[in-house]
C-alpha positions as CSV (number, residue, x, y, z in Angstrom):
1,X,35.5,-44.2,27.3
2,X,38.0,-45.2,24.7
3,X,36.4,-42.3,22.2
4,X,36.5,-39.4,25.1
5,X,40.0,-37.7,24.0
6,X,38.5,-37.4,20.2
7,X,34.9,-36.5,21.3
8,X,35.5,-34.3,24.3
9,X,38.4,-31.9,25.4
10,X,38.3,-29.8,28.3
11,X,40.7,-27.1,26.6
12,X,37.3,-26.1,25.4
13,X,36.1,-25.0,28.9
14,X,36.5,-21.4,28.6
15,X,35.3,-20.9,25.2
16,X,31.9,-23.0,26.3
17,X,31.8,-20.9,29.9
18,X,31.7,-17.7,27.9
19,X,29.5,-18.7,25.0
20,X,26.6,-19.9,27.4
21,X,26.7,-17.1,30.0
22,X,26.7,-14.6,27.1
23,X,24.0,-16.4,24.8
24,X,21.6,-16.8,28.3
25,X,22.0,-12.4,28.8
26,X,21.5,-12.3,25.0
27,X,17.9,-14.4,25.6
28,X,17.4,-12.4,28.6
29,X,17.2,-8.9,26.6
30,X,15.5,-10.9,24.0
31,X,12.7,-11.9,26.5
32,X,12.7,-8.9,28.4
33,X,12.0,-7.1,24.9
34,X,8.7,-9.1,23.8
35,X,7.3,-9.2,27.6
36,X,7.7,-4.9,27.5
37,X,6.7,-4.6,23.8
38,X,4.0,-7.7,22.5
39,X,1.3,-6.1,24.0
40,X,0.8,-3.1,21.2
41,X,2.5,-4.8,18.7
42,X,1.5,-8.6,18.5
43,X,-1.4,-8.9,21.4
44,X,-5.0,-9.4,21.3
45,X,-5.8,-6.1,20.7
46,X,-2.2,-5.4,19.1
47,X,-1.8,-4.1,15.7
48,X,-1.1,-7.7,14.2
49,X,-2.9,-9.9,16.7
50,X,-1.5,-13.3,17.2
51,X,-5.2,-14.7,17.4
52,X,-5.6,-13.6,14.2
53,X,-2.7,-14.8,12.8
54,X,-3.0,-18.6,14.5
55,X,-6.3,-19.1,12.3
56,X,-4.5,-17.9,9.3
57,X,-1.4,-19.7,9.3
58,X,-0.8,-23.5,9.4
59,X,0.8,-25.0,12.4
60,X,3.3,-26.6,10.9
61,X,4.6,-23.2,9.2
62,X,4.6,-21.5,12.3
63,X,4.7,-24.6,15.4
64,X,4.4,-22.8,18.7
65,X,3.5,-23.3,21.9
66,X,0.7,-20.5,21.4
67,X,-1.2,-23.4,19.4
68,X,-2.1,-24.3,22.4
69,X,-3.4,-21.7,23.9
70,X,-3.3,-17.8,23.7
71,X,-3.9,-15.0,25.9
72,X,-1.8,-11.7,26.7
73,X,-1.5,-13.1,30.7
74,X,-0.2,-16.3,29.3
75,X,2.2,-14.5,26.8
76,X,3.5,-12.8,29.4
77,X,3.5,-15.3,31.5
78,X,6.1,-17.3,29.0
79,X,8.5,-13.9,28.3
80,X,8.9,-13.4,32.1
81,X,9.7,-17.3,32.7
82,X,11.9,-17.1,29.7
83,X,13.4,-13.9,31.2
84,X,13.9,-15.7,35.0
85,X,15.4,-18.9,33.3
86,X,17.6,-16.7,31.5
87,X,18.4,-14.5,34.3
88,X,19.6,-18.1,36.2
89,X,21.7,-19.5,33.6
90,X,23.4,-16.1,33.1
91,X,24.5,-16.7,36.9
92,X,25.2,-20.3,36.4
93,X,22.6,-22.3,37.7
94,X,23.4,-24.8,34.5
95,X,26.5,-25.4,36.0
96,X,24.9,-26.6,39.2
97,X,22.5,-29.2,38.2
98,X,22.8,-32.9,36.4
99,X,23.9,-32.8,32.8
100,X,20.4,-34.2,31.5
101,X,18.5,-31.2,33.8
102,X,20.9,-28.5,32.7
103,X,19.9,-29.6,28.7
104,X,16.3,-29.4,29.6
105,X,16.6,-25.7,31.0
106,X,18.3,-24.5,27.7
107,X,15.4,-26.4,25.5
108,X,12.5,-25.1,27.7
109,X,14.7,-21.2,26.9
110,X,15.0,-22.0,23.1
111,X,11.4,-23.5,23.1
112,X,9.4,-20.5,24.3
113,X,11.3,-18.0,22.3
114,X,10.3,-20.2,19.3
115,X,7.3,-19.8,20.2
116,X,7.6,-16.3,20.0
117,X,9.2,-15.8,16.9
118,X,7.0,-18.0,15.3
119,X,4.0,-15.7,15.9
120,X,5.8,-12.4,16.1
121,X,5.1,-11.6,12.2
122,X,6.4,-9.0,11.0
123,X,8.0,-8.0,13.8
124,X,9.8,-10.8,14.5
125,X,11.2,-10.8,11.1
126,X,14.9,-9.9,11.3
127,X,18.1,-12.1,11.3
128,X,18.7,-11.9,15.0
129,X,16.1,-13.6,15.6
130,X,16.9,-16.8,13.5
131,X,20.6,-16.7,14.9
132,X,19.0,-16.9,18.3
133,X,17.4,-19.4,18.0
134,X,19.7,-21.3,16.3
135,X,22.8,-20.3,18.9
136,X,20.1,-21.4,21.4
137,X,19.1,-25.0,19.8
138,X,22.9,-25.7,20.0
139,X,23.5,-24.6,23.5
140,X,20.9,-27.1,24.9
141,X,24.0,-29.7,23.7
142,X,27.0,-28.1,25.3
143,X,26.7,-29.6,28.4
144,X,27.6,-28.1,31.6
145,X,31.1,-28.3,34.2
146,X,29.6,-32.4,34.4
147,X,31.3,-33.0,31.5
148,X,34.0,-31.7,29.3
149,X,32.7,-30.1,26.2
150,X,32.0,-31.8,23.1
151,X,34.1,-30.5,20.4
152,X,31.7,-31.2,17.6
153,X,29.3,-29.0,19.2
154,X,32.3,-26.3,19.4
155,X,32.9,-26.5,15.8
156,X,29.2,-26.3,15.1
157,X,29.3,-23.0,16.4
158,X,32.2,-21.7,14.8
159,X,30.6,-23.0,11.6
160,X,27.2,-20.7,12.4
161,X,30.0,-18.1,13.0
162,X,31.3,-18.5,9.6
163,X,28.0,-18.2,7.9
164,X,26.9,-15.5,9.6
165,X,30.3,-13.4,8.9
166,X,31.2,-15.1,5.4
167,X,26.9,-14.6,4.4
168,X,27.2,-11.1,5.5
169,X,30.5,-10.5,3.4
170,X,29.7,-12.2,-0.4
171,X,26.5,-10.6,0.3
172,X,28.0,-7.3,0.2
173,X,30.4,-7.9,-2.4
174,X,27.5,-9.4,-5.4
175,X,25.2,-6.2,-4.0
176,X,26.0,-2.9,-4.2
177,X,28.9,-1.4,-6.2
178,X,30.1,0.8,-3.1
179,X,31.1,-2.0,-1.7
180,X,33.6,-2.9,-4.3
181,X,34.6,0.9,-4.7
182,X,35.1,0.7,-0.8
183,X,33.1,3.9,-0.5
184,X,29.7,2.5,1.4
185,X,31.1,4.4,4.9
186,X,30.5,7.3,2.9
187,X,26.9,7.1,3.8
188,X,26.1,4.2,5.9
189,X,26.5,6.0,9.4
190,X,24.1,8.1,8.4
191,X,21.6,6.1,6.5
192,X,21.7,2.9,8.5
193,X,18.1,1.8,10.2
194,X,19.1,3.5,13.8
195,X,22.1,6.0,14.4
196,X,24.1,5.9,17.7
197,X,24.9,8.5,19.9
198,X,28.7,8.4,18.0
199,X,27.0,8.0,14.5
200,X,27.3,11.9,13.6
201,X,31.2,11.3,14.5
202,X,31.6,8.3,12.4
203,X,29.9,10.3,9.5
204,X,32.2,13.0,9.2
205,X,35.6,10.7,9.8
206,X,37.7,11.4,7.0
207,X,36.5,9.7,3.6
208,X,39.9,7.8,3.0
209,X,39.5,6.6,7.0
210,X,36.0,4.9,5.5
211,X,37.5,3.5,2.9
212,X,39.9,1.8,5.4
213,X,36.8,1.1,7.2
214,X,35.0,-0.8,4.0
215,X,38.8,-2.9,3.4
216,X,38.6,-3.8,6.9
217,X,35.3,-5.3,6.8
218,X,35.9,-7.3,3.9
219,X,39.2,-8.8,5.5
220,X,36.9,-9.3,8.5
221,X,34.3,-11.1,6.9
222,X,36.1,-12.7,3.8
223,X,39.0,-14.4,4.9
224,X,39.4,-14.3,8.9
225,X,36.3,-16.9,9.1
226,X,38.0,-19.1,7.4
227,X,41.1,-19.3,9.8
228,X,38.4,-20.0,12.5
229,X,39.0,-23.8,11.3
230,X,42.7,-23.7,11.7
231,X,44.5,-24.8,14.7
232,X,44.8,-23.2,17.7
233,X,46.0,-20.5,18.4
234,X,45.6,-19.0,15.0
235,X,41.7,-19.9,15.7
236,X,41.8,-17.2,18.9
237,X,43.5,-14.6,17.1
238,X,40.3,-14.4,14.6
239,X,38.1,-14.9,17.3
240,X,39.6,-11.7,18.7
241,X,39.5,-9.6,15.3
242,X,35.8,-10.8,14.8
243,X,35.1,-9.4,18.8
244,X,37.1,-6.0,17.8
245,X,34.9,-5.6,14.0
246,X,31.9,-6.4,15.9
247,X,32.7,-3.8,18.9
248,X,33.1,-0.8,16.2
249,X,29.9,-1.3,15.1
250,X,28.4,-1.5,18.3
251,X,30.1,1.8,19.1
252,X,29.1,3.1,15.8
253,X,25.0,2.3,15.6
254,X,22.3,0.5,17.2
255,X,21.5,-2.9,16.1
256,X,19.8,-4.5,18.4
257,X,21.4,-8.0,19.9
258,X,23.0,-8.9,16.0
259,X,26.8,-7.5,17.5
260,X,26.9,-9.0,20.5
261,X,25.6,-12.5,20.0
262,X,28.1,-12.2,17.2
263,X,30.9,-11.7,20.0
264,X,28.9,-14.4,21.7
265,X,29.8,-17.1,19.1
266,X,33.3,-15.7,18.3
267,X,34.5,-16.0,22.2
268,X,33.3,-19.6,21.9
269,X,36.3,-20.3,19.6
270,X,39.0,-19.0,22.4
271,X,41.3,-21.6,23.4
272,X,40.8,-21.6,27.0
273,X,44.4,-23.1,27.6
274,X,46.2,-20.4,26.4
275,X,44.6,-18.3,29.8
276,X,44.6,-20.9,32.4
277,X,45.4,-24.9,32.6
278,X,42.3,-26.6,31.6
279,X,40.0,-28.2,34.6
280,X,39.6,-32.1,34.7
281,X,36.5,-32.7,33.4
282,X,34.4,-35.8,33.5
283,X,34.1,-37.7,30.2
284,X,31.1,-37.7,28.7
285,X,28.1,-40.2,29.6
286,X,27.2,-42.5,26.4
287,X,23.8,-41.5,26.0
288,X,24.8,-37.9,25.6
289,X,27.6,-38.8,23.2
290,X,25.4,-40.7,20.7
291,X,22.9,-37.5,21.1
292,X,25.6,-35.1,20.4
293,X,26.7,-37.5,17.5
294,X,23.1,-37.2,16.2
295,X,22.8,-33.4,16.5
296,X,26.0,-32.9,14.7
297,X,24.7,-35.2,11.6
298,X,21.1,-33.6,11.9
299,X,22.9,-29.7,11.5
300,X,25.1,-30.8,8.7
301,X,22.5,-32.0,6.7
302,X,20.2,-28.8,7.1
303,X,23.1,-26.9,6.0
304,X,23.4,-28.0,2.8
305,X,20.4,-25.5,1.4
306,X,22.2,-22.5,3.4
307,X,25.8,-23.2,1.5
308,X,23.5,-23.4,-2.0
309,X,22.8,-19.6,-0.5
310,X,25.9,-18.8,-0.3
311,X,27.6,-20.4,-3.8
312,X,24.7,-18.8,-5.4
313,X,24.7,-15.6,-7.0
314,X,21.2,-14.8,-6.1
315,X,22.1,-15.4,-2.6
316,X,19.2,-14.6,-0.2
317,X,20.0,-12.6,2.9
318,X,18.5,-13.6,6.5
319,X,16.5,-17.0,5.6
320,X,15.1,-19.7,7.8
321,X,14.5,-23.1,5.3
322,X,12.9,-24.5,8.1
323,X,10.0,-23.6,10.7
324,X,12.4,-24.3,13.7
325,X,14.9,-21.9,12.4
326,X,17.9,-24.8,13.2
327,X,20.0,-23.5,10.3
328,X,19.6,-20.8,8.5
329,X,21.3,-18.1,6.4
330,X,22.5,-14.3,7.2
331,X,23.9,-11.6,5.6
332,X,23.5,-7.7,5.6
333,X,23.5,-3.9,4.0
334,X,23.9,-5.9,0.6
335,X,22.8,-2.4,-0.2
336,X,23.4,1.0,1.3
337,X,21.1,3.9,1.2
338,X,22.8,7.3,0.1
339,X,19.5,9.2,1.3
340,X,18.0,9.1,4.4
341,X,14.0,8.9,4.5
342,X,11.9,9.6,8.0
343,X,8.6,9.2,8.9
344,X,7.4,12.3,11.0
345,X,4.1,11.3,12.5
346,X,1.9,14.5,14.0
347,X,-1.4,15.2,15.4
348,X,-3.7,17.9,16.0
349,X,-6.5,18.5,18.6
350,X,-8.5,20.6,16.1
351,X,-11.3,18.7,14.6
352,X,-10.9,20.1,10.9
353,X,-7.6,20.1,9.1
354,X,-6.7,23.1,7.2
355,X,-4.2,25.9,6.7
356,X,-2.5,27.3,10.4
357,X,-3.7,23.6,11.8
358,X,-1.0,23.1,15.0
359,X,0.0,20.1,14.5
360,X,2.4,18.7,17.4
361,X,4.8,15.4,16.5
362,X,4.9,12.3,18.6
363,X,8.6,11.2,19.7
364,X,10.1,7.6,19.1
365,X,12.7,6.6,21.6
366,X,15.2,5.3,19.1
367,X,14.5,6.7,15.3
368,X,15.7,10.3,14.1
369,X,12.5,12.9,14.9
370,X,14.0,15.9,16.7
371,X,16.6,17.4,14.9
372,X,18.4,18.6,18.3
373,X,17.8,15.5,19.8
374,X,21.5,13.1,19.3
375,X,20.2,9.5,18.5
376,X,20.6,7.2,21.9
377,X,22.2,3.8,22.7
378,X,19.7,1.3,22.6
379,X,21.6,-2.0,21.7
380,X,20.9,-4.4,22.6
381,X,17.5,-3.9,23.7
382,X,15.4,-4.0,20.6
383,X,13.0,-1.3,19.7
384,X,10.6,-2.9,17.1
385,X,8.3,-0.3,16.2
386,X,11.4,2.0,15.4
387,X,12.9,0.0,13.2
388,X,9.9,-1.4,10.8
389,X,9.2,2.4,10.9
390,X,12.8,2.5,8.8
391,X,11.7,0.1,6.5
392,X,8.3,2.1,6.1
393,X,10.2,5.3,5.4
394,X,11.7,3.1,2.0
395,X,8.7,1.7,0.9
396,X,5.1,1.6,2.0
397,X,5.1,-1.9,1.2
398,X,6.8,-2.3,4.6
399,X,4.0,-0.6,6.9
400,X,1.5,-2.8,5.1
401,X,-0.7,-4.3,8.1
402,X,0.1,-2.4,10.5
403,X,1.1,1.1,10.0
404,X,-3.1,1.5,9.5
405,X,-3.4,0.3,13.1
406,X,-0.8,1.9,14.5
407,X,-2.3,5.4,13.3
408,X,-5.7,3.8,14.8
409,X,-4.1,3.2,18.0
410,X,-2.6,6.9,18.5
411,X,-6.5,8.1,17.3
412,X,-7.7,5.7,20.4
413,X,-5.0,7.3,23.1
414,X,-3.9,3.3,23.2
415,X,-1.9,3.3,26.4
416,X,0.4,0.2,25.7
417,X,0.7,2.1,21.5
418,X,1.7,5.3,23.6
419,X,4.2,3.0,26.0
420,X,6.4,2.0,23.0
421,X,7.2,6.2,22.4
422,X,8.9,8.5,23.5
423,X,7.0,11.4,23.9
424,X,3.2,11.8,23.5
425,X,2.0,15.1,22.6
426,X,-1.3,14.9,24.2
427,X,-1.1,13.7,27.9
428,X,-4.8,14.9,28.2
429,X,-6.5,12.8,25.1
430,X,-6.2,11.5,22.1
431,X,-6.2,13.9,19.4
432,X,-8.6,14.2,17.0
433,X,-6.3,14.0,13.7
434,X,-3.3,12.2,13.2
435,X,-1.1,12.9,9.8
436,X,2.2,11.3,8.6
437,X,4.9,13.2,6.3
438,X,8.2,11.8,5.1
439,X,11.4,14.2,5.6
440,X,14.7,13.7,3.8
441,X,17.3,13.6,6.5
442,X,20.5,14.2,6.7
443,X,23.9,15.0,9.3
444,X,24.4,18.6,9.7
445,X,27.8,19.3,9.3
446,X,30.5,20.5,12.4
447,X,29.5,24.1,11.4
448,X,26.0,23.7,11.5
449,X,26.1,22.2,14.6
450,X,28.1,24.8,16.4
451,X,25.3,27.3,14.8
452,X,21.9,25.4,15.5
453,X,22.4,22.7,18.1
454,X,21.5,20.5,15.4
455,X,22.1,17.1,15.2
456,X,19.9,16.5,12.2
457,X,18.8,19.0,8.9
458,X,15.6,17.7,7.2
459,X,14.1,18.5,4.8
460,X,10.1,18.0,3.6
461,X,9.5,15.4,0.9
462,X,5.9,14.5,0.7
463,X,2.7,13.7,2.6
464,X,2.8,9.7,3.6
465,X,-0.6,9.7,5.0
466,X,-3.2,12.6,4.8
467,X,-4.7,13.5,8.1
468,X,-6.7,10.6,9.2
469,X,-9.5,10.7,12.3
470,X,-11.3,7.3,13.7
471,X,-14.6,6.4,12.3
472,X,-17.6,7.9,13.9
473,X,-19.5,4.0,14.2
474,X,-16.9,2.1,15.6
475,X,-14.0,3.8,16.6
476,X,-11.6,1.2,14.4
477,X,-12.1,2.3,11.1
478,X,-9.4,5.0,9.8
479,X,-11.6,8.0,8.1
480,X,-9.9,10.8,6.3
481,X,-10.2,14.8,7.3
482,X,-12.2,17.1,4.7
């Protein structure tokens, strides 16, 4: 083919190899994550049932392939396929297939975690999710070792790269003044949605070290996307400093797969000749060239609402502007907490709350609760529940729907509820009062620690929900304590 040189290199084959086995173990932890978790959170008898939300919500907002049909077997059924077909083109199974087969594989992967997303609510609300699937619609195009790579699908995904590191960096700079004082480090290690096990450490780094810290990021996120459009090997050596940025902050917090599909896209820009001479790839077939052709036109045109996003000065963070989330926009922390808010959920197996009540807390495996406990790795397995219960600590906006449920559940001894904690405080039954308060935290300092064992100090604030105990007629309704 007289158009194979301009359409296709094979100096792309490294940057294509990497991109698809680290996108498939991305989708693998994404899958493995909803087949562990849906159950409490999104199934039948889940705090927001999908069910529920199908008859609400339109199909064309929300196309999935639960329209069709919806049980907990058959969700399950759909993450553990979506977790096997990962699990096989993390090993290479694309590779060893026909071209045409190969592209079906990565559709059916991206199609059934639509269809996840597009019923997961609420908890399927974060960025992640969107760049996932859009990483994913853009993979099913890249081909396998049949053919050389296209290179308009390779600069497709270092133009996702760019919005999703250029988003995350205006966003920052039209939001919150700290970021343009360069003092945000000051608290973010501490306030961010879920500490690390080396966020106390990061905390207490020197203040003029997170100043450094803030530069760096806007360096990182300003100007070395745009050198991931100039020639090679310029394009690798921002590639490189977008994988070292996005490695601090895995080493510095937990969140979720957002880092490392990051360092996903950015390897995807590494000029595979400068390792090793390129293999001799086959050209391309015709019919895939004029469907590649067709992709490229289809992504430029959605992008044009996304770049509004950006050029405007109400610029929206983490936006899908259509129901197939094929381009979308990102961006976060435009704002940075400088207090740190908890929800501490307890219960009590005494029927009648009053003054010397025992009450005993439940543990979450990821958020702050015990203040001797140092926060764990998690990343980048995604604990839902821990994070909305973040966002609930801001505003009780946030736990509208189903922080109610949730209380419910803990009032029922739900086993797949109890499955998504830590620690339950009553192996032998429910109890017969649950209560929520909301603590100030905050990182004791190196002295503190040395005197406590202390990881966290906190202080009370408030009640968030008076002690609650399930309705005597139907054991559903939420009923508070005299």
């Amino acid at each position: 083919m007289e158009w194979f040189p301009w359409f296709a290199s094979s100096d792309h084959w490294l940057g294509r190899l990497a991109f698809q086995r680290g996108l498939a173990l991305v989708y693998l932890v994404a899958f493995v994550c909803a087949a562990l978790q849906f159950r409490a959170l999104i199934g039948e008898r889940g705090m927001l049932p999908v069910p529920d939300f199908l008859r609400r919500v339109p199909a064309r907002r929300a196309p999935s392939l639960f329209r069709l049909h919806y049980s907990d077997r058959f969700f399950a059924l759909c993450a553990w396929t979506g977790a096997a077909l990962a699990l096989a083109l993390a090993a290479g199974a694309g590779d060893a297939v026909p071209l045409a087969v190969a592209m079906l594989l990565w559709a059916v992967l991206w199609g059934l975690y639509l269809s996840i997303v597009n019923v997961g609510q609420t908890w399927y609300g974060f960025g992640w999710e969107s760049l996932l699937l859009e990483a994913g619609f853009l993979a099913v195009f890249l081909g396998n070792d049949r053919t050389a790579p296209p290179v308009l699908l390779m600069w497709l995904l270092r133009w996702l790269l760019f919005r999703v590191e250029f988003g995350a960096g205006l966003i920052k700079l039209r939001g919150d003044r700290c970021w343009r004082d360069l003092t945000c480090l000051y608290h973010h290690h501490e306030t961010q949605p879920m500490p690390g096990p080396l966020s106390w450490f990061f905390h207490h780094l020197p203040r003029p070290l997170h100043k450094v810290e803030a530069a760096a990021n806007h360096v990182t996120q300003l100007a070395v996307p745009v050198l991931l459009f100039t020639p090679q090997p310029v394009a690798t050596v921002a590639a490189g400093l977008v994988v070292l940025t996005q490695l601090w902050l895995v080493a510095s917090g937990n969140f979720a797969w957002l880092n490392w599909i990051t360092i996903v896209l950015a390897l995807s820009a590494v000029d595979g000749s400068l390792v090793a001479a390129p293999p001799q790839l086959p050209a391309p077939p015709l019919w895939y060239g004029v469907l590649v052709i067709a992709v490229t036109v289809l992504v430029l045109a959605l992008s044009v609402r996304p770049v509004r996003n950006l050029l405007s000065r109400r610029q929206a963070m983490n936006r899908s502007f259509d129901p197939l989330h094929l381009v979308n926009t990102y961006g976060a922390f435009g704002t940075v907490g400088r207090v740190r808010y908890e929800i501490v959920v307890e219960g009590t197996d005494e029927p009648t709350a009053r003054e010397g009540t025992v009450w005993r807390e439940y543990g979450f495996r990821g958020k702050p609760g015990d203040v001797r406990r140092l926060p764990r790795q998690f990343a980048p397995y995604h604990l839902r529940l821990d994070w909305m219960m973040w966002f609930a600590a801001l505003s009780p906006a946030y736990a509208a729907g189903w922080f109610g449920p949730f209380v419910e559940r803990l009032l029922d001894g739900d086993r797949d509820t109890l499955r998504l904690l830590r620690h339950n405080p009553f192996p032998d039954g429910p109890p017969a009062l649950v209560r929520a308060r909301l603590y100030r935290y905050r990182f004791t300092t190196w002295r503190e620690l040395r005197t406590t064992g202390a990881w966290w100090h906190r202080t009370l604030v408030r009640e968030y929900l008076p002690p609650t105990r399930l309705g005597s007629r139907t054991g559903s309704r939420r009923g508070r304590a005299p």
